[in-house]
N, C-alpha and C positions, 0 to 999 in steps of 0.2 A: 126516337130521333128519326129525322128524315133517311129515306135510303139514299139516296145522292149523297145526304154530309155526310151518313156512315160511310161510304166506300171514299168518298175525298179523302175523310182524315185516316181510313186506312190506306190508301197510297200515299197520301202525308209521310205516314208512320215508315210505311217499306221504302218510301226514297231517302229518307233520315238516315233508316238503319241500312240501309243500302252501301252511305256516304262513309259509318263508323266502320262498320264490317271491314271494307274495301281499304280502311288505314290499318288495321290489326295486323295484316299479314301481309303488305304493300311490302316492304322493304325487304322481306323474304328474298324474292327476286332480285334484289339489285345490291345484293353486300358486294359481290366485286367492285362494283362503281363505287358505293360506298365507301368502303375499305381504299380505292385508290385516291380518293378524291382525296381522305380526309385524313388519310398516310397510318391507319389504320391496319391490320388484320384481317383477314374473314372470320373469322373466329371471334375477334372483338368487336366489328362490325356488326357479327347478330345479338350483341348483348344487347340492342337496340330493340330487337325482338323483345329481349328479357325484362327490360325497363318497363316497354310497353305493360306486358303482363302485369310484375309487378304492380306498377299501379293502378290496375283495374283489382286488382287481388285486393289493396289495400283500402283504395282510393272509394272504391265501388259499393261496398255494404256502410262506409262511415260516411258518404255522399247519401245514401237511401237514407239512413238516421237522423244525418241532420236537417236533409230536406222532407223529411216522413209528413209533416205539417204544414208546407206552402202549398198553393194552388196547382192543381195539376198543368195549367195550359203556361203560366210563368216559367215553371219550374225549364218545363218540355225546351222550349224558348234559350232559358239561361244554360244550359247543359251541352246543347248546339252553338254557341255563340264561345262557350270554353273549348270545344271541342276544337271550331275554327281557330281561335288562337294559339293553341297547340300546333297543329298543319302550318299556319305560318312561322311559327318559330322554326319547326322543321328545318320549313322552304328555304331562310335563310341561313340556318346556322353555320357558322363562320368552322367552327367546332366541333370533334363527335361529342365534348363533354356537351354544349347549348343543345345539339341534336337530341339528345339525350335529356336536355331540360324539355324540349318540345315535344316528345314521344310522352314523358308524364304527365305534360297536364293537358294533352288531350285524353288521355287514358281515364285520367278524373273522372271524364264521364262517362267513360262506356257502359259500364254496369250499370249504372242507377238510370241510363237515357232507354236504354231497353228494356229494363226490369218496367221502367214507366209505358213506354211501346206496348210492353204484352199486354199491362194489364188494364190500360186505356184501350186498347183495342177489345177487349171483352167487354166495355163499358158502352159502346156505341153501336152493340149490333144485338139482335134477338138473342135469348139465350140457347135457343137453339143452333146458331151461330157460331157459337164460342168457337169452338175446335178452328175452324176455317179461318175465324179472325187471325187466332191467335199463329195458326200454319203463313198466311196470307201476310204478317208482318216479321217475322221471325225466315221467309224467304227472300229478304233484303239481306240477308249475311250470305244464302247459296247462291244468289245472285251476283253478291259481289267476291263472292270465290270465283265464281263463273265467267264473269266479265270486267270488274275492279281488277283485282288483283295482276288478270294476264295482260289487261289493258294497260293499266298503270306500267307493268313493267316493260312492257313495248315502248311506254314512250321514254320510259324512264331510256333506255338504250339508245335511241333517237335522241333525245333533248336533252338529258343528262339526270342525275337523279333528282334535284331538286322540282324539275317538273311536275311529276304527279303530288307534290304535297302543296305544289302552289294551285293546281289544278282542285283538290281537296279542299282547300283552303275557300277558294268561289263556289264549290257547292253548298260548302256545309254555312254559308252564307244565303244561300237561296234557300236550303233549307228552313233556314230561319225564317224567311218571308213566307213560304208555302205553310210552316207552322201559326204563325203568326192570322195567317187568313183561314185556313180551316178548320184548324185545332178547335173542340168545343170549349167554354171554359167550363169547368170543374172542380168545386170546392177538394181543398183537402180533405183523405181518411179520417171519417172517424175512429178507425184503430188507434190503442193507445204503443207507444214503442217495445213495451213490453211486452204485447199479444205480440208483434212481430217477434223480437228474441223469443219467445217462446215457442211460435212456430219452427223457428231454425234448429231450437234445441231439438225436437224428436227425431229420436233414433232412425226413423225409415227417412227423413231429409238430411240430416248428416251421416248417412252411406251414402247416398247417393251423392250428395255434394262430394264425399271422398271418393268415390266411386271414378265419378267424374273425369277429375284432378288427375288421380292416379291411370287411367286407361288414357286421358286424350296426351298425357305427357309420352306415352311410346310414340304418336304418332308425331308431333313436337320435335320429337329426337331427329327424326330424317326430314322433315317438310321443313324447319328451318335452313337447314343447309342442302336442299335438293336442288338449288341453283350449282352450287358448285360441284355434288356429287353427279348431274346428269354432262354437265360439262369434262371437268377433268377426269372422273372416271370411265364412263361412257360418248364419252367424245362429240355432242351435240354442240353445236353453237348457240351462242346467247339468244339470235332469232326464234331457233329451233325451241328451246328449252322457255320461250314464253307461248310456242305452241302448246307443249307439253304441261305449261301453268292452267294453261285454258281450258286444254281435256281433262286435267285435274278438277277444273269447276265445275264440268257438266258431270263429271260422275259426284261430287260433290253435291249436285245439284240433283240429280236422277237416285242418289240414295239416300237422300235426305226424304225426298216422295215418298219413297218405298217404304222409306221404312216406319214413317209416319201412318202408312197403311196397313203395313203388318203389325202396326204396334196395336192396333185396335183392334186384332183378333188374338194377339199373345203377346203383351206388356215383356215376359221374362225371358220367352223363346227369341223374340226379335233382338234384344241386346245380349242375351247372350251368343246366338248368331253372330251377330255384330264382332263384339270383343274376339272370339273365336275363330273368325275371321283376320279381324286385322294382325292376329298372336301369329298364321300363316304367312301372312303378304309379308309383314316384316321382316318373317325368317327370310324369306327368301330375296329381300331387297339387295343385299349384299355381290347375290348371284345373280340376279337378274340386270343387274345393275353394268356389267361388262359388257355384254352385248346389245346393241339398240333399239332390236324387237322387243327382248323380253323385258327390255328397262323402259316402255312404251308402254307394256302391259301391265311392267309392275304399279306404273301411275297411276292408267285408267283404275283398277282396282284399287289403290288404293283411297283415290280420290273418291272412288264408288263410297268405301265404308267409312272414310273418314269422319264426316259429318252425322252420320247414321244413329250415334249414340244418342242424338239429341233429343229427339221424338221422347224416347223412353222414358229417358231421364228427366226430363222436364215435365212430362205428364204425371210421372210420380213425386214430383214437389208440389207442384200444382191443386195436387187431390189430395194432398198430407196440409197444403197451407192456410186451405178455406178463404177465412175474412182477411187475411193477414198474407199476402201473397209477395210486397213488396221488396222485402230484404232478402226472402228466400230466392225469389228467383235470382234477384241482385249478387249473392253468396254464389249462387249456380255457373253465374254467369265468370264471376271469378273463377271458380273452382276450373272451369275451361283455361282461362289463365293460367291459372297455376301452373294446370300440364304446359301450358306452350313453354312457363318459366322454367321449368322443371326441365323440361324437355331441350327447353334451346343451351343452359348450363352443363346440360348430360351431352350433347350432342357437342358442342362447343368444345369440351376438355378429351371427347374423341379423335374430331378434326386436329386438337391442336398435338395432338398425339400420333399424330400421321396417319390416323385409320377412319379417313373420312367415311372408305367403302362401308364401314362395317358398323355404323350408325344403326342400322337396321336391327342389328342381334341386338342392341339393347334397350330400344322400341320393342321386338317383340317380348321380351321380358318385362315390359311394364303392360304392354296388353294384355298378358298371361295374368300378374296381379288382379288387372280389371277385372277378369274375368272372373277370378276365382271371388270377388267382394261384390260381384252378385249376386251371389249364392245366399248371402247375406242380409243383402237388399230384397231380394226377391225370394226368399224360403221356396223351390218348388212343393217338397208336401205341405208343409203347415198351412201356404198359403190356400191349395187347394182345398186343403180338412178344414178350415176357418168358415171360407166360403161355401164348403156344403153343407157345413155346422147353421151358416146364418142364413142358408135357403131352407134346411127342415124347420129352423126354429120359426120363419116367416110360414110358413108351411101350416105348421101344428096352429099358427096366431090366427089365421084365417078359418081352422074346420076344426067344427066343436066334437071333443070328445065323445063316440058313441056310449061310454060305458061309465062317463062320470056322474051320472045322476040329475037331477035339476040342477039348473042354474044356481047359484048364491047371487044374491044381490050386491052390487058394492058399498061399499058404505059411504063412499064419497058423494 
């Protein structure tokens, strides 16, 4: 392919995934508005969060299945065009129950529009490329951590909340036209649905997919409701507190880098770094969380390792999935879901418990899990005995025995 239409239809891909990313976690910021608009809770307010998830959990591997077989650049197309009809129903819902019908069926597409993203982006670029593609479309979600998200909810506070879903709503529209014009077309996989479940079934893809799940849901537990814990407990205003979204992005954004780089000299060391980290910040969010400096710094940092697990974990599905990468990633991307689902339910029966503060102690006991079911994922000895197992036996393949005698002939 041309290098011009490869780097087009990856900016395609990263302003797409730019548009999904930037809805996932939009409303985080703005359950107060939410909650009053719609005579609502804060607490029942972020089930909207939970819906969301849910149906990417749900939505998102039986979306890859059934679409495993159409053309890639249709599909790309139809996925963005559900996704905008979701955003508008948001925009308008009269309801949190309709709101709540609109946060599902955009969710539909989330998993299967970027399980499609990753692996069309390795499709259109050298294979020595791959890594970069695949970094270079997969930075439309730290991007819109980065910028979506604190953006959104700035205006959301300005215009009121419905604004950024109607705002959403015209992107993921233009989206469609920019796909529409650069996207290559490309026949469907020749995988049959079967090589796909069968990739998901192995053991090193579902730890990881539970892996996943289980460590981003600590985080889940306080980022859903950190609009109201930075306000009512730490005493920031609503302006203040889409600052705080923002530098939440860039560290989101700066350790998502990181640790994409680290992960290419220790796959095991970097997450579990990661998880071992965030298993700290969360203890300590509670405490930090009273005074304004150190509930400043608990963000940047947390923001820093939040996204962090991605690298790892995705690269280890990745090279577990081979010809069959679709569901898996798909599954992966869920399994991020889950935690937020998991996370915004655990967080949610805290709040409404009166101990908003202390969201944080039960985040870091889910990071603590993560951490320990990498051990699992990632054997450090076995894995290192395996691979100096299959370096001597490459070894021995290459230099001939001094002391075996003449060759035998083969018989083949």
């Amino acid at each position: 392919m041309n290098v011009n239409k490869g780097f087009a239809t990856l900016a395609a891909l990263c302003a797409s995934v730019f548009v999904v990313g930037t809805s996932e976690y939009l409303i985080a910021g703005l359950l107060p508005q939410v909650g009053a608009d719609l005579d609502v809770s804060v607490g029942t307010a972020g089930q909207a969060v939970t819906a969301y998830a849910l149906g990417v959990v749900a939505g998102g591997p039986v979306m890859a299945l059934l679409t495993a077989r159409l053309p890639r650049k249709g599909l790309a197309i139809g996925l963005m065009l559900l996704f905008a009809a979701g955003s508008a129903i948001s925009a308008v819902a009269p309801s949190f129950g309709l709101l709540l019908v609109g946060r599902v069926v955009s969710s539909l597409s989330h998993a299967a529009f970027l399980a499609l993203a990753l692996v069309t982006a390795t499709r259109v670029v050298p294979a020595e490329k791959t890594g970069s593609a695949i970094a270079t479309v997969a930075s439309g979600f730290t991007v819109a951590t980065l910028l979506g998200v604190p953006l959104g909810a700035l205006l959301g506070q300005s215009a009121g909340w419905r604004a950024p879903f109607a705002v959403l709503t015209a992107l993921s529209l233009a989206g469609v036209v920019l796909l529409a014009a650069v996207l290559p077309r490309q026949e469907a996989p020749a995988t049959r649905l079967r090589d796909e479940i069968r990739v998901v079934a192995r053991r090193p893809v579902l730890l990881a997919i539970v892996t996943t799940a289980v460590g981003f849901s600590g985080v889940a537990t306080v980022f859903t409701y950190i609009a109201p814990l930075l306000t009512r407990v730490s005493g920031f205003s609503g302006a203040a507190v889409s600052g705080l979204l923002l530098a939440y992005g860039a560290g989101s954004f700066l350790g998502n880098l990181t640790a994409g780089k680290l992960t290419d000299r220790s796959m095991s060391a970097t997450v579990r770094g990661v998880f071992g980290g965030l298993t700290g910040t969360l203890l300590l969010v509670p405490f930090a969380a009273v005074w304004q400096p150190t509930a400043v710094v608990a963000v940047l940092v947390l923001g820093l390792l939040a996204t962090a697990t991605i690298a790892p974990l995705q690269g280890l599905i990745l090279h577990h999935a081979g010809a069959a990468p679709t569901l898996a990633v798909s599954a992966n991307v869920g399994a991020f879901n889950l935690g937020a689902a998991a996370g915004s339910v655990i967080g949610g029966a805290i709040v409404a418990a009166g101990a908003l503060r202390w969201t944080g102690l039960a985040g870091a006991v889910l990071s603590l899990v993560g951490l320990a079911l990498t051990y699992l994922v990632l054997p450090r000895t076995r894995t290192r005995t395996r691979a100096r197992a299959r370096a001597r036996a490459r070894a021995r393949a290459r230099t001939p025995a001094r002391d075996a005698g003449p060759e035998v002939p083969s018989a083949v």
